[in-house]
Each structure stands twice: as structure tokens, then as C-alpha cells.
N, C-alpha and C positions, 0 to 999 in steps of 0.2 A: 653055800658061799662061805669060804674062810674069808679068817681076818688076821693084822700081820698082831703080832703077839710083841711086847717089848718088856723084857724083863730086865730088874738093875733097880735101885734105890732112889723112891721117890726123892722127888726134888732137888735132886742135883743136876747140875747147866747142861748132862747130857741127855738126862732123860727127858728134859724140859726139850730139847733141841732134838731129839727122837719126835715126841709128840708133835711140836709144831711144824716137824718136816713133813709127817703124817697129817694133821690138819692141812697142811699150805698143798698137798698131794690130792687131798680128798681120800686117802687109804682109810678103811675103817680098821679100827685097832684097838688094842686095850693093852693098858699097861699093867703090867704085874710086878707088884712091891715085892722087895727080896728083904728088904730090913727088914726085922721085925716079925716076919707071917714064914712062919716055917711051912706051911703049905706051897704058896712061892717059889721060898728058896727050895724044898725038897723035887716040888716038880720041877724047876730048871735044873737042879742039880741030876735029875735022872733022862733029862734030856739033852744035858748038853755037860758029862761029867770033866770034860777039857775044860775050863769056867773060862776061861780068856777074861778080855777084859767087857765093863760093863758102858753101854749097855749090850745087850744079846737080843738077839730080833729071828722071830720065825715066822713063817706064814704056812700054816697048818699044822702040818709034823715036818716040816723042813725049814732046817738050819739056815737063816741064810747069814749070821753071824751077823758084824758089828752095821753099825749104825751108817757108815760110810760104804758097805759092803751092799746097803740098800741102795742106800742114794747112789752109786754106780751102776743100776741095773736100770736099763730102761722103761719109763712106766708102763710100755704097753708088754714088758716080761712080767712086771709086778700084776698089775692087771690080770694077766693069764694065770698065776700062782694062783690069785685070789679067786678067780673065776671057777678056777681048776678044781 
């Protein structure tokens, strides 16, 4: 089973609003700090070298971009990602 992945810098109102969309979903998830932990940033940076804006959201090894880009996708698509 994957899990949706949200990378972008703890504790700011998106990332905060990332997770509780995934909480309020039931998604299982983990966020990944980009301040600070060059580990992070160099793995989103080799994953997603177009940086857009933050936060950035994947669910395995696929992109599915921002934050809003989730919440537009049906649960029972997100569901399949995860499952998948």
C-alpha cells in the first residue's frame, strides 16, 4: 500500500491545511520537512525539479502536484492511487 507524501515547510497554514485534509479524508500520509533537512529538500528536488509552489503532494512515485490538485480528485481515484 502507498501513502500520499506532502512535502513544503513544516508549519505553515498550507502544510497545516495539507495534513488536516488528509486527516479529515482518512489518507494515510507523511509529511516531509523541506526547511532545514537537506534530505527532504534533495529528494523533492530530484523528484519534482519544476519546484512550483509549496505544498507538493505525491502518492507513490506520482506527481499529483499541489494541494488543491488533490482535493480535486475523487476519493475513490485517490483510494485507487493508494491501493494501487
Amino acid at each position: 500500500m502507498k501513502h500520499i507524501e506532502i512535502y513544503g515547510q513544516a508549519d505553515t497554514p498550507r502544510m497545516l491545511e495539507a495534513e488536516s485534509f488528509c486527516l479529515r479524508a482518512g489518507y494515510a500520509h507523511v509529511l516531509r520537512n523541506t526547511r532545514g533537512d537537506d534530505h527532504n529538500f534533495q529528494e523533492f528536488m530530484r523528484r519534482s525539479p519544476r519546484m512550483g509552489s509549496f505544498p507538493q503532494i505525491f502518492i507513490g512515485s506520482e506527481k499529483i502536484g499541489s494541494l488543491r490538485d488533490l482535493q480535486n480528485l475523487e476519493s475513490y481515484i485517490v483510494q485507487q492511487k493508494i491501493n494501487g
